[in-house]
C-alpha positions in Angstrom: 35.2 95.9 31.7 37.4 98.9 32.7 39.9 100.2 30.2 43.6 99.9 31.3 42.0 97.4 34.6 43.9 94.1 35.5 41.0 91.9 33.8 41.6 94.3 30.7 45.2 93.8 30.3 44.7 89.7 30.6 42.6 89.5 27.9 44.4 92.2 25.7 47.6 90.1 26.3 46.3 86.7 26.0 44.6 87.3 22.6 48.0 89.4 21.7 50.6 85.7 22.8 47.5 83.2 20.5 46.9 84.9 17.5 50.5 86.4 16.9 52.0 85.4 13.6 55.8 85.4 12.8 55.9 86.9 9.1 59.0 85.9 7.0 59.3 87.2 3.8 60.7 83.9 2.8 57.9 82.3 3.4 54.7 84.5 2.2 52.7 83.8 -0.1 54.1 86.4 -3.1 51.6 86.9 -6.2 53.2 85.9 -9.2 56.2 87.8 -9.9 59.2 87.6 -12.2 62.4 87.0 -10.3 63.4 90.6 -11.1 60.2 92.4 -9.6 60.1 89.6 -6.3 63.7 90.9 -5.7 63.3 94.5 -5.6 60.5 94.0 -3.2 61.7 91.6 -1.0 64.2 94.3 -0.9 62.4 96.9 1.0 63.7 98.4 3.7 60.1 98.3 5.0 61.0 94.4 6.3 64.0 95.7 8.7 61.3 97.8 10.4 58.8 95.1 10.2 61.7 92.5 11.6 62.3 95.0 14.5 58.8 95.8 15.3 58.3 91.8 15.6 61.1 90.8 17.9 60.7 93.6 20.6 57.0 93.8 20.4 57.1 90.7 22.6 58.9 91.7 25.1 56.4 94.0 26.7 53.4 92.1 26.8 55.4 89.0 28.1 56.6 92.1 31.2 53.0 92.5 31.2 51.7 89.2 32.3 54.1 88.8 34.8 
């Protein structure tokens, strides 16, 4: 199969749309931490950038298919 070819792209984007996982930090599965220590890194700014990355990642692949 040819790199960047029409078959390519369907495969890239079809294993992209069934194995994508929306990650909440609400909802992962945190080692055990005292409520102090879970705080501060729920905290992290990394999750805005994470948050971001997930919603308009999307987008393009969906453009892609069509």
């Amino acid at each position: 199969m040819k790199i960047g070819s029409e078959a390519h792209k369907e495969i890239f984007c079809r294993h992209f749309m069934q194995t994508y996982q929306e990650d909440d930090p609400k909802t992962l599965s945190w080692p055990d931490l005292d409520e102090i220590a879970l705080a501060r890194l729920r905290s992290v700014p990394f999750w805005q950038e994470v948050f971001y990355t997930e919603r308009h990642a999307g987008a393009p692949v969906v453009r892609m298919m069509v």
